[in-house]
N, C-alpha and C positions, 0 to 999 in steps of 0.2 A: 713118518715116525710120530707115536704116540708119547707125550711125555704126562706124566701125573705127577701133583703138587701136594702131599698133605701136611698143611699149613695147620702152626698149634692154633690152640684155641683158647687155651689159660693166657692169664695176662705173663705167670710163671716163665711157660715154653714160649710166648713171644719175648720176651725180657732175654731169653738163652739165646733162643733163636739170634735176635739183632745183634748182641754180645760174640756170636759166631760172625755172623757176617760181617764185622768191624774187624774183627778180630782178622778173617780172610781177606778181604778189604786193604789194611794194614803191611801183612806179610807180602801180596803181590805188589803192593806200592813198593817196600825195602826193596823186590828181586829187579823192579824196572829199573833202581834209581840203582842196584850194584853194576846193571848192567850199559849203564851210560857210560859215553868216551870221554869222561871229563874227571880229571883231578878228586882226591877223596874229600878233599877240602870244600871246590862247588857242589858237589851231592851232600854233603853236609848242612852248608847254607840254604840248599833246594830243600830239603826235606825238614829243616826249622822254617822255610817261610812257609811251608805245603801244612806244618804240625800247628801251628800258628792260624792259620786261616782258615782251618778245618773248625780250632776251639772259638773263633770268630763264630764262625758261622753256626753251631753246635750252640752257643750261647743264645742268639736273636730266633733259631728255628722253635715253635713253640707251634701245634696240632691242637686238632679239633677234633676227641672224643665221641662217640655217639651222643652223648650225654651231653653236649656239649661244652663241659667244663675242658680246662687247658693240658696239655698233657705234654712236659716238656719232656723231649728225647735223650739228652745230655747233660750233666752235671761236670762241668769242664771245670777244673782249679786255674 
């Protein structure tokens, strides 16, 4: 099986792009966490420490442009 990848090239369609994939990201975390055996209450608490740790982490992650200037991924409130 041959698979092909055509990845943007604007900063624009990367911007979308990752905005998708957060976005896909996101929805199959909600379907795993509907589909746990446990009270609506613990999948509640699971997915505020999971939302919480995600903007941890989303905050300290900060990239290395070609340019080498900083290019931080996330703008978390």
């Amino acid at each position: 099986m041959e698979v092909f990848l055509h990845l943007p090239k604007t900063e624009k369609g990367k911007a979308e792009l990752a905005e998708d994939l957060a976005l896909f990201h996101a929805e199959h975390a909600v379907e795993i966490l509907r589909k746990l055996p446990c009270p609506t209450e613990q999948k509640l608490k699971l997915l505020e420490a999971v939302v919480k740790d995600a903007r941890q982490q989303a905050k300290a992650r900060v990239h290395k442009n070609k340019s080498g200037s900083e290019l931080f991924l996330c703008e978390c409130q």
